[in-house]
PAKESE-741253 format. One record per residue: x, y, z of N, C-alpha, C in turn; residue number from 0; chain. Coordinates in pm, 1 decimal, m for minus. Layout:
# residues N
(site (X,Y,Z),(X,Y,Z),(X,Y,Z),NUM,'A')
...
//
This chain:
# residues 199
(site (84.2,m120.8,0.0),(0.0,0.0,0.0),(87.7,125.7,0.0),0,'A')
(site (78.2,180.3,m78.2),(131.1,325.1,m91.4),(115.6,397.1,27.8),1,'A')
(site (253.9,489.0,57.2),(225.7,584.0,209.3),(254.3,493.2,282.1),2,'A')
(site (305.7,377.4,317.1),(233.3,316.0,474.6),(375.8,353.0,544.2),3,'A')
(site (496.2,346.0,478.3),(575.6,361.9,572.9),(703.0,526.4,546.4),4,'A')
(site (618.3,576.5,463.2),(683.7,736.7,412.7),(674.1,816.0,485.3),5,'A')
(site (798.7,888.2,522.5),(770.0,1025.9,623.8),(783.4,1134.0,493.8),6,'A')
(site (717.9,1248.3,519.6),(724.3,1335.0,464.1),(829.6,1429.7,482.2),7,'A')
(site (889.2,1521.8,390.4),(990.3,1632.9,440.8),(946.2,1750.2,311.8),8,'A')
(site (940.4,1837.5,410.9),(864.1,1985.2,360.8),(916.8,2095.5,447.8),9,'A')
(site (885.6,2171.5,405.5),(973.4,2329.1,464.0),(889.6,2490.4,353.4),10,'A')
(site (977.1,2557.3,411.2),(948.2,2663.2,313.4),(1045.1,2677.2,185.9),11,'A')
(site (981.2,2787.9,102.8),(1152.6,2813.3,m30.7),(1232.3,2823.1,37.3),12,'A')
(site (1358.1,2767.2,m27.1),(1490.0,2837.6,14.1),(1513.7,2769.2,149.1),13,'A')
(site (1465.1,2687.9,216.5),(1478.1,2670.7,381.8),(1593.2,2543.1,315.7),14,'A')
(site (1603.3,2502.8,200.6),(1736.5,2388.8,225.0),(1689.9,2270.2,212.4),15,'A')
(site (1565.5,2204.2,155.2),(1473.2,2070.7,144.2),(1613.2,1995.6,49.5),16,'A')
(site (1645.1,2042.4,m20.9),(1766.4,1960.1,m109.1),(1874.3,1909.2,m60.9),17,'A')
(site (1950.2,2021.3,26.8),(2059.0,1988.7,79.1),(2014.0,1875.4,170.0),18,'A')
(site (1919.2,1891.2,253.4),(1890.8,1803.6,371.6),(1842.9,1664.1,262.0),19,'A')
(site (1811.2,1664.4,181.6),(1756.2,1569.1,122.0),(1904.0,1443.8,82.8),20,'A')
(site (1971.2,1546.8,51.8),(2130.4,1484.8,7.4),(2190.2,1427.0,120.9),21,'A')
(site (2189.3,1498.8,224.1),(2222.4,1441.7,327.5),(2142.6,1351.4,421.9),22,'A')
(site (2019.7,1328.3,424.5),(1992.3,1210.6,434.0),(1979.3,1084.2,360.7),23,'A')
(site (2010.4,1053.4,208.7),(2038.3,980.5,163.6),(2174.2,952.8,204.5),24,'A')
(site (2275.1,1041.3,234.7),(2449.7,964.8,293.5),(2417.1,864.1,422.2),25,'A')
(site (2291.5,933.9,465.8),(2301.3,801.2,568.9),(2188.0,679.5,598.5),26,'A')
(site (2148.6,692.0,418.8),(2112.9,560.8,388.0),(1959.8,581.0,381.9),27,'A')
(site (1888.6,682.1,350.3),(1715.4,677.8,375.1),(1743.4,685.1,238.7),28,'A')
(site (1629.8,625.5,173.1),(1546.3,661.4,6.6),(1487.9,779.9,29.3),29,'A')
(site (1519.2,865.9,m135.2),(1406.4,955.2,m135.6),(1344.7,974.4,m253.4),30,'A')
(site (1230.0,1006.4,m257.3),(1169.4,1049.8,m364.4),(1137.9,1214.4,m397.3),31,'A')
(site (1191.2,1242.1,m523.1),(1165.8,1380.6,m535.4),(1053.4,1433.2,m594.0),32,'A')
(site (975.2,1478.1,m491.7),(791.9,1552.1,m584.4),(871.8,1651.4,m681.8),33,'A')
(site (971.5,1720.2,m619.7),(1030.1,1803.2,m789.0),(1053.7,1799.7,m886.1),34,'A')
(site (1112.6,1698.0,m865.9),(1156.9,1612.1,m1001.8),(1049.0,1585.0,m1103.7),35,'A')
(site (1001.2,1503.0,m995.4),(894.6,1462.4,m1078.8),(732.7,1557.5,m1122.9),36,'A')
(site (756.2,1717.5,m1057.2),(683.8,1800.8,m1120.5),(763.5,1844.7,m1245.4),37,'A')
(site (854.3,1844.0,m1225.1),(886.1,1920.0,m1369.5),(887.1,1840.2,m1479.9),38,'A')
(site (942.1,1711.2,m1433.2),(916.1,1600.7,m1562.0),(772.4,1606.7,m1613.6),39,'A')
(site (648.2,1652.6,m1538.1),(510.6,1657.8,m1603.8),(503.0,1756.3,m1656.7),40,'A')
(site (546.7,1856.8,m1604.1),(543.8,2018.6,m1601.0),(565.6,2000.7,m1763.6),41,'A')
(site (669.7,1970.6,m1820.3),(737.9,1905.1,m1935.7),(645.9,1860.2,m2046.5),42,'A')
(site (601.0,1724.5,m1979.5),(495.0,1655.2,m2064.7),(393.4,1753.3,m2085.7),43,'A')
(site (371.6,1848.7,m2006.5),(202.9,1903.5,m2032.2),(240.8,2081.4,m2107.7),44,'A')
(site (374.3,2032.1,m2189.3),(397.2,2179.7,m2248.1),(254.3,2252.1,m2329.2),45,'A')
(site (210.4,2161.3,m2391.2),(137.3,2187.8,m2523.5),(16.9,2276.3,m2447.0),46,'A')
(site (m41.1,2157.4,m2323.8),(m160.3,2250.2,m2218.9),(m125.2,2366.4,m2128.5),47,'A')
(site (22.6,2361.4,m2098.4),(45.5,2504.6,m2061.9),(48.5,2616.3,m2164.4),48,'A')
(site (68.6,2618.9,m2315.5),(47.6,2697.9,m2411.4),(m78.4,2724.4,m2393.8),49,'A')
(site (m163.6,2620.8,m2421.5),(m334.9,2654.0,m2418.3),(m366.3,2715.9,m2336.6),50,'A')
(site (m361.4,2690.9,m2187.7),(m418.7,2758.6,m2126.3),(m325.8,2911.4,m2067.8),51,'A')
(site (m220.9,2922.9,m2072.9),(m138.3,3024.2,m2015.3),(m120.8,3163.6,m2138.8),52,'A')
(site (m70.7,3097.8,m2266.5),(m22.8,3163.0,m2347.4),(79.6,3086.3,m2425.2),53,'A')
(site (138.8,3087.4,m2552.7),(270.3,3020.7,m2645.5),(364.0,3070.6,m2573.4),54,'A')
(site (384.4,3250.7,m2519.8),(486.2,3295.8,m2441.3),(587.9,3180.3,m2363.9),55,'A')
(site (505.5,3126.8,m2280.0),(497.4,3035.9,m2170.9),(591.0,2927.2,m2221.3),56,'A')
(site (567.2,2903.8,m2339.3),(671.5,2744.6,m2393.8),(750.9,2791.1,m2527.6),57,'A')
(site (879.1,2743.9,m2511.8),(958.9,2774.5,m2625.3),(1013.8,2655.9,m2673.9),58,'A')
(site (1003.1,2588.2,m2864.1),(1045.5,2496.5,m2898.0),(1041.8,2374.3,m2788.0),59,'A')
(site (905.4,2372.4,m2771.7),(864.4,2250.3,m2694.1),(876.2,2224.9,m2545.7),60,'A')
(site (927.2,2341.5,m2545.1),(984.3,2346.5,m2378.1),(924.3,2399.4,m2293.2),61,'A')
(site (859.1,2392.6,m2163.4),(814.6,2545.2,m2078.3),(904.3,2620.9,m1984.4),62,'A')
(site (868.1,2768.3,m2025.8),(987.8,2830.6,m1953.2),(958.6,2860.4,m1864.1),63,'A')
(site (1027.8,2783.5,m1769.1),(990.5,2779.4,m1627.8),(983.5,2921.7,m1565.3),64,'A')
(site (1094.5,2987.3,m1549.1),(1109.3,3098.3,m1481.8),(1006.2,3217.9,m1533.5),65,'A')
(site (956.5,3213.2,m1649.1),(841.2,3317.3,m1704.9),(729.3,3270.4,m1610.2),66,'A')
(site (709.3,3125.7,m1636.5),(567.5,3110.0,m1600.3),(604.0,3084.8,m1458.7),67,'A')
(site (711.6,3078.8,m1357.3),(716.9,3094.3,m1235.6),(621.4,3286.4,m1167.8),68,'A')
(site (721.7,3340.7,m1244.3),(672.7,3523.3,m1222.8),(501.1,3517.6,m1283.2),69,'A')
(site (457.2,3466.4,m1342.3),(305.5,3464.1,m1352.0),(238.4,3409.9,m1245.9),70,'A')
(site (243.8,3275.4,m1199.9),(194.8,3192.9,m1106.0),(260.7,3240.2,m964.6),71,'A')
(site (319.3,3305.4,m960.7),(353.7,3412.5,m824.5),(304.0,3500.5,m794.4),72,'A')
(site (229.6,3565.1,m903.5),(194.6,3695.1,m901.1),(10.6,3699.4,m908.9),73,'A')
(site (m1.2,3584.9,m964.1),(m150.2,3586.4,m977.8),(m168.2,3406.1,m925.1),74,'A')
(site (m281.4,3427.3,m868.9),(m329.9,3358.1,m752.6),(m414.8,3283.1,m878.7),75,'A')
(site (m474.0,3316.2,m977.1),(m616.1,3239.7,m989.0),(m502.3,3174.5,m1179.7),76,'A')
(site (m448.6,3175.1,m1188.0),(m313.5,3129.9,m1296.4),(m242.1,2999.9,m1228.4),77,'A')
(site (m236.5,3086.8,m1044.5),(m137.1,2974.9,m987.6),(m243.3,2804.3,m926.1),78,'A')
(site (m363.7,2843.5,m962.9),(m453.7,2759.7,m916.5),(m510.5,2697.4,m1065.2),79,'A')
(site (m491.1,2737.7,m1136.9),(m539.3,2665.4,m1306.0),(m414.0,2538.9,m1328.2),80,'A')
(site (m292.6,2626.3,m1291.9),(m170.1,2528.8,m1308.5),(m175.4,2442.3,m1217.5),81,'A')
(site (m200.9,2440.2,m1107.0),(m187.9,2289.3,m959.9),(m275.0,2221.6,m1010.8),82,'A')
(site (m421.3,2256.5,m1078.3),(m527.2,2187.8,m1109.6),(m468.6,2088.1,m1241.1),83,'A')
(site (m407.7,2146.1,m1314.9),(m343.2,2103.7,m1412.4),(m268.4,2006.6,m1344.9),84,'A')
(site (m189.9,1998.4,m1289.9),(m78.9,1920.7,m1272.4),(m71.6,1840.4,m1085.2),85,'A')
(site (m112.7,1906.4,m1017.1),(m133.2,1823.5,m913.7),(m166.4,1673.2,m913.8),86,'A')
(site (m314.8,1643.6,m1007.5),(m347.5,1525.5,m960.3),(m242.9,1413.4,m1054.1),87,'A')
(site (m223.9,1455.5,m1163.9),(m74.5,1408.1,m1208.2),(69.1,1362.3,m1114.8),88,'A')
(site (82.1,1461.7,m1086.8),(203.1,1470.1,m982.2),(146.1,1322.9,m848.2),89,'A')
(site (56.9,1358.5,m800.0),(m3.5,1289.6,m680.0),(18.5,1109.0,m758.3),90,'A')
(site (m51.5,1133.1,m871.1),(m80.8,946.6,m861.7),(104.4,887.9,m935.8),91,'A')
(site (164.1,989.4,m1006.7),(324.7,957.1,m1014.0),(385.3,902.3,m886.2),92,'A')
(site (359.4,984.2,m790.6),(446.3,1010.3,m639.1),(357.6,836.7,m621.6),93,'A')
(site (237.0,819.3,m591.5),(205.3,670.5,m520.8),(257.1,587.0,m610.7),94,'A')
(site (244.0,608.3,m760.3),(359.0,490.0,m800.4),(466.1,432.7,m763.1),95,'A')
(site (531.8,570.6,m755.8),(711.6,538.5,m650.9),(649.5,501.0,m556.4),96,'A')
(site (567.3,538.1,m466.0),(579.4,491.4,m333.1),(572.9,372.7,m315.2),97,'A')
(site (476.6,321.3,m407.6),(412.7,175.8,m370.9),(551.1,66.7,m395.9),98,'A')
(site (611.4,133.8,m481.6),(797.8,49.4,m507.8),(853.2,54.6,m388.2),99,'A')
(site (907.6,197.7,m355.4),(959.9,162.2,m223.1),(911.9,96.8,m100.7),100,'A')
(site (784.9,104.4,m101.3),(733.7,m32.5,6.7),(733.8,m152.1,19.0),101,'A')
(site (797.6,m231.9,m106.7),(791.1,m356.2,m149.8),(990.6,m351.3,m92.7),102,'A')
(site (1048.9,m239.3,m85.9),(1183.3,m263.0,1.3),(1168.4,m281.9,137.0),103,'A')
(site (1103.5,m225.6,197.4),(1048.8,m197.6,359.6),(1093.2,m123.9,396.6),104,'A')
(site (1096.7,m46.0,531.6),(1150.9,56.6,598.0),(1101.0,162.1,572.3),105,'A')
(site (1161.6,268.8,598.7),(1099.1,425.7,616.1),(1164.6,488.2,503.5),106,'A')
(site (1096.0,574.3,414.5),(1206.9,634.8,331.4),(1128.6,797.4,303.5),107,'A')
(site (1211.4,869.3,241.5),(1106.8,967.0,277.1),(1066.5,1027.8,116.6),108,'A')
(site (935.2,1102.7,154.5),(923.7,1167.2,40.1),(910.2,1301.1,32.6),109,'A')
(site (991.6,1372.9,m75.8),(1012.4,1546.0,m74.8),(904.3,1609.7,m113.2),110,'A')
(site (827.6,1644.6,m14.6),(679.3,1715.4,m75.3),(664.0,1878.3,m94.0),111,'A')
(site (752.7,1952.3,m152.6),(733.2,2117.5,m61.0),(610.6,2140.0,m55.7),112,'A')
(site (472.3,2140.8,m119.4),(356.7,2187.2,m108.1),(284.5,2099.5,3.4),113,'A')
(site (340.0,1992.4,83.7),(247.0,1924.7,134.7),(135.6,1935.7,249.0),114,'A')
(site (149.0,2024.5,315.2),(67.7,2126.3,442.1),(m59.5,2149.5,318.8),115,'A')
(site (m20.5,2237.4,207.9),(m104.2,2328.7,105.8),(m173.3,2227.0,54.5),116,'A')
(site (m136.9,2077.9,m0.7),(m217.1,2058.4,m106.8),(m275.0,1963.1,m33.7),117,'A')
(site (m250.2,1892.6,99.9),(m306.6,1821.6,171.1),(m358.3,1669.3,115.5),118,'A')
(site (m237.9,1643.8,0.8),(m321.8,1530.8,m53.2),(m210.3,1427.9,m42.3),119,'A')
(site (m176.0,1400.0,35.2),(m111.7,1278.5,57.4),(m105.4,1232.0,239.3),120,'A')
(site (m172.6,1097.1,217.3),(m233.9,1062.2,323.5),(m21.2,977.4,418.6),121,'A')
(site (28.3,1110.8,491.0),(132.0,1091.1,531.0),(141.4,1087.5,706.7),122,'A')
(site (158.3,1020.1,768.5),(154.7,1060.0,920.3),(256.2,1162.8,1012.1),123,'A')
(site (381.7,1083.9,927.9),(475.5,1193.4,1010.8),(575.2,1281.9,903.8),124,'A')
(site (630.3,1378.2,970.3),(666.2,1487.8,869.5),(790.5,1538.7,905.2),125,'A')
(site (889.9,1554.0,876.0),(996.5,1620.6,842.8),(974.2,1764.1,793.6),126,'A')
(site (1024.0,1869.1,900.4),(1008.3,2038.4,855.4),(1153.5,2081.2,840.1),127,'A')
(site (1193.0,2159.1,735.2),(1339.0,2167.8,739.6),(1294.6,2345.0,777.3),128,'A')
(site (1336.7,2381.8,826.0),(1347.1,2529.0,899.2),(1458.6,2591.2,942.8),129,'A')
(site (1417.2,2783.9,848.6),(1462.6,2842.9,867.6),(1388.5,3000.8,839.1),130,'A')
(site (1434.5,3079.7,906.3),(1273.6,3212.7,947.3),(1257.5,3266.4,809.0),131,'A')
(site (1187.6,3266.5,829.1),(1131.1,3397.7,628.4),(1280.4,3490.7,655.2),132,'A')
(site (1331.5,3555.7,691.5),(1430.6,3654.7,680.5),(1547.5,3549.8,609.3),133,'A')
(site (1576.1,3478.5,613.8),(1672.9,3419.8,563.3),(1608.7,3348.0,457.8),134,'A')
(site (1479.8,3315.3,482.1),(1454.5,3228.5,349.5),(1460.8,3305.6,235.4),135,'A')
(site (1417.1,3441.3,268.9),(1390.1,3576.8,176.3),(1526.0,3605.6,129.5),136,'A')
(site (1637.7,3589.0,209.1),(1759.8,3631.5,192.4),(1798.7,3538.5,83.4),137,'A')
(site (1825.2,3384.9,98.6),(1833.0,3261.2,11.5),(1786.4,3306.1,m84.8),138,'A')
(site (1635.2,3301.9,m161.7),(1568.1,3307.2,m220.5),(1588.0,3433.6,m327.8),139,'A')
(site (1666.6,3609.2,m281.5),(1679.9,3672.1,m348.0),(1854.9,3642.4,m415.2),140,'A')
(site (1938.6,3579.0,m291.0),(2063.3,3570.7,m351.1),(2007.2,3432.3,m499.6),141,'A')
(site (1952.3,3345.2,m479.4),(1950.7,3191.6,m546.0),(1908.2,3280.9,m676.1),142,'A')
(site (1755.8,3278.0,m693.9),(1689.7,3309.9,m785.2),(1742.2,3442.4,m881.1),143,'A')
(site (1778.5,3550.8,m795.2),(1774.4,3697.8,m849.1),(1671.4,3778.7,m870.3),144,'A')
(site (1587.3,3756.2,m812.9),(1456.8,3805.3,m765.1),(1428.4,3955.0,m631.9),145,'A')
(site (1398.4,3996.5,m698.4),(1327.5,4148.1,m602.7),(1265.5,4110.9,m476.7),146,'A')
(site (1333.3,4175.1,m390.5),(1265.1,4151.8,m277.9),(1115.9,4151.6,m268.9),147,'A')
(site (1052.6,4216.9,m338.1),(848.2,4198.7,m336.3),(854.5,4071.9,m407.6),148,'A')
(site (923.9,4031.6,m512.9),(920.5,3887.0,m594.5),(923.9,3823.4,m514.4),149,'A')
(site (1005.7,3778.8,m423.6),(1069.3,3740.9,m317.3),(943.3,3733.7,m187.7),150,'A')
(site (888.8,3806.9,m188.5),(781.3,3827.9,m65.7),(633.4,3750.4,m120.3),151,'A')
(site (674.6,3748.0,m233.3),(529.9,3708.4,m314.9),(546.0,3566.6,m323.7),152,'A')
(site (629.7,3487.7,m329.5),(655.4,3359.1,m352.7),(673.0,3285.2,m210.6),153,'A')
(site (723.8,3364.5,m74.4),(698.2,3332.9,31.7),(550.0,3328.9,93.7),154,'A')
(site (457.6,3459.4,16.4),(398.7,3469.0,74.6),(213.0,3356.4,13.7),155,'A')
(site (294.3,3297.4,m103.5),(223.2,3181.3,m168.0),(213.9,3031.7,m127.4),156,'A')
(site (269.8,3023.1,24.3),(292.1,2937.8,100.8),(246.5,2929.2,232.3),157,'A')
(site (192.9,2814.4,313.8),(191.6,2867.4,475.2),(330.7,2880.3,556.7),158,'A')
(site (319.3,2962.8,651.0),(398.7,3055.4,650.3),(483.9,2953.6,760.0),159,'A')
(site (617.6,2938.4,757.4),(745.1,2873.9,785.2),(744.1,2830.0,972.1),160,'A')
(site (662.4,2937.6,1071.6),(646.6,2901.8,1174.5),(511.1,2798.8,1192.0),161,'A')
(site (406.6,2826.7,1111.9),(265.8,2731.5,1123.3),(367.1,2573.8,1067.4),162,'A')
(site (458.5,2575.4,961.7),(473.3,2447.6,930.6),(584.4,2392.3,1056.3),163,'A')
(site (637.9,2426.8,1108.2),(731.9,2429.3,1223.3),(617.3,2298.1,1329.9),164,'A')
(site (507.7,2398.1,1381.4),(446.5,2344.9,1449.2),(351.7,2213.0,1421.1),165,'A')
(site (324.2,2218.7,1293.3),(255.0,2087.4,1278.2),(382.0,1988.8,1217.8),166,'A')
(site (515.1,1963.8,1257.2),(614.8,1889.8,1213.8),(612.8,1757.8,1309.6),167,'A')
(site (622.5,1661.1,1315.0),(671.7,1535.8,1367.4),(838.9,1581.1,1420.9),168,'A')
(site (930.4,1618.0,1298.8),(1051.2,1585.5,1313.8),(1067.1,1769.1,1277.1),169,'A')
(site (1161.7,1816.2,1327.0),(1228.9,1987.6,1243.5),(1397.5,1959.8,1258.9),170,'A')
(site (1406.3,1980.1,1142.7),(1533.8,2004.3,1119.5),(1594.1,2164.1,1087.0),171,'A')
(site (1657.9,2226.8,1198.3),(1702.4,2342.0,1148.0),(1801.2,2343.5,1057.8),172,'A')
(site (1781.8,2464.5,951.2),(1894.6,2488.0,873.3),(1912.2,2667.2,886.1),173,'A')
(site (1956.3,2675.1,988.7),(1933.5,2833.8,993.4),(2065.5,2866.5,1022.4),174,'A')
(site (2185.4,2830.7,1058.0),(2287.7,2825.5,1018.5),(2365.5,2747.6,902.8),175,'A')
(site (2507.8,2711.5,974.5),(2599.1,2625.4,878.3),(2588.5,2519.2,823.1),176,'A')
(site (2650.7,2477.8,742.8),(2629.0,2316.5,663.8),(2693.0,2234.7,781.9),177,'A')
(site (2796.2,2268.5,853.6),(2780.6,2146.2,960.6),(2715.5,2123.0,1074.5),178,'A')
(site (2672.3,2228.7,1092.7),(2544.0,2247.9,1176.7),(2408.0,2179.8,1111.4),179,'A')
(site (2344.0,2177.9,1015.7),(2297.7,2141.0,921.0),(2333.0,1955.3,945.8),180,'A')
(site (2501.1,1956.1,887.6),(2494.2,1788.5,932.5),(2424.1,1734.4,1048.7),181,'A')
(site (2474.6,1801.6,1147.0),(2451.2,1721.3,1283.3),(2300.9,1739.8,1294.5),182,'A')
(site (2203.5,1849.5,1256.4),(2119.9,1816.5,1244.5),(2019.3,1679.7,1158.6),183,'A')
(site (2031.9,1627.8,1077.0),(2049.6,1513.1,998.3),(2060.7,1445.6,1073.0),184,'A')
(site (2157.7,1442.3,1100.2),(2228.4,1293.4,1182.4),(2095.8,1269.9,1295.6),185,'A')
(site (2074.4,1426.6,1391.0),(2015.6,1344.3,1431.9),(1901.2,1304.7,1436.6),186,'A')
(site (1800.9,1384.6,1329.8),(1689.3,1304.6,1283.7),(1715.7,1161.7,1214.8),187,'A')
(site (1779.0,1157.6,1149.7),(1815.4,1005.4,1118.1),(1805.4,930.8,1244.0),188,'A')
(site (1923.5,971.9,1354.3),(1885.2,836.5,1458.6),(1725.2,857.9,1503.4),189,'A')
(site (1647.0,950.0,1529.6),(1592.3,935.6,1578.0),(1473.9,846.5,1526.5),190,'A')
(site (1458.1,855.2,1392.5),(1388.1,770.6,1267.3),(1408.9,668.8,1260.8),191,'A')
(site (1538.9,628.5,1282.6),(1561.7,465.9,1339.5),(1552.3,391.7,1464.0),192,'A')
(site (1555.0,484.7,1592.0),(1519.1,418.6,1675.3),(1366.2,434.9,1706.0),193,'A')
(site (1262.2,516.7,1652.0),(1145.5,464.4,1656.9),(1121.6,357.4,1581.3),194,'A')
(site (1170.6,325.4,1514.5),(1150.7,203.3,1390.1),(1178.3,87.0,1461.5),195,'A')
(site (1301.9,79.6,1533.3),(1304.2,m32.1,1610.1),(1219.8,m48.7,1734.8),196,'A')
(site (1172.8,62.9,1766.9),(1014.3,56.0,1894.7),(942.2,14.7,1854.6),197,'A')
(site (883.3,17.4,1733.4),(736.4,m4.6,1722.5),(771.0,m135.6,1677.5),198,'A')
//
C-alpha cells in the first residue's frame, strides 16, 4: 500500500529541502523527489500550458519555467489553473514510486514542498526543514535573483514557515551552517531509526 511507511519532508523556499535531502540519503534513507517529478510533467504538459497560459509560456517545446514561475507568483487564480493542471498528475506519479519503495520496507522519505497546502497525501509523520522567512527571503533573493516583493510574493504563496514548524513530527534546522545542518540530519536520522526499532 502506498504511504504506509513514508515520512514526509517539507519546509518553506529556500529553507534547504535539497541539501537536507542529500544528506539524508548519505546516511542511507530513500528519497523520492515531488520536484523532479513536477517538472518532468510540467514538461509533458507543455502543449496545455500553451493553451491555457499563453505560447509565451513554452519555447520549442519546452516550458519556460522561470516566465511562467513570475506569472503563477503573481496571480493567484493562474497559480490555481496550473496545480489543477498538474497536481493530480504529480499525486498518482508520487504513489507509483511509493508503492515500489514499500515492497523494500523501511521508512524512506518523500520530498513534498507543497504538502501542508495541497493536503493530498495521506502521510503521518513529517519532516520540517526550517529556517525564518528573513533568511529564506535572503536565500531566495541571492539563489533566484529576484526582487525583494518577488521574493515576498513567492513566500507569501505558502503557509507561513512558523505554522509548518508546528505541525512537524521531526524539524530540522537549517538556519545556520552546513555542519550544523549535518549534525542536524544525523540526528533526525537516529531518531527515525530508533522509533523504527520501537514499534
Amino acid at each position: 500500500m502506498a504511504f504506509e511507511h513514508a515520512i514526509a519532508l517539507t519546509g518553506g523556499i529556500a529553507s534547504g529541502k535539497s541539501t537536507v535531502c542529500n544528506l539524508l540519503r548519505l546516511h542511507g534513507l530513500r528519497v523520492i523527489d515531488a520536484d523532479s517529478v513536477a517538472r518532468k510533467i510540467l514538461q509533458d504538459e507543455a502543449s496545455a500550458v500553451a493553451k491555457l497560459f499563453g505560447e509565451r509560456y513554452v519555447k520549442d517545446g519546452k516550458v519556460n519555467r522561470k516566465e511562467l514561475g513570475k506569472l503563477v507568483f503573481s496571480d493567484e487564480e493562474a497559480r490555481k489553473k496550473l496545480e489543477s493542471l498538474l497536481h493530480p498528475k504529480i499525486r498518482e506519479e508520487i504513489a507509483r514510486l511509493s508503492e515500489k519503495q514499500e515492497k523494500l520496507g523501511g521508512p524512506y522519505i518523500i520530498d513534498i514542498p507543497l504538502f501542508f497546502e495541497t493536503g493530498a497525501y495521506p502521510i503521518g509523520k513529517v519532516i520540517v526543514v526550517y529556517a525564518p522567512r528573513e533568511i529564506q527571503k535572503r536565500r531566495l533573493i541571492d539563489r533566484e535573483g529576484l526582487s525583494e516583493s518577488e521574493a515576498e510574493a513567492r513566500l507569501d504563496s505558502q503557509i507561513d514557515i512558523e505554522e509548518k514548524k508546528k505541525m512537524a513530527t521531526y524539524v530540522i534546522d537549517n538556519s545556520k551552517n552546513l555542519k550544523h545542518l549535518q549534525r542536524e540530519c544525523e540526528r533526525i536520522f537516529n531518531e527515525i531509526t530508533e522509533n523504527r526499532r520501537s514499534n
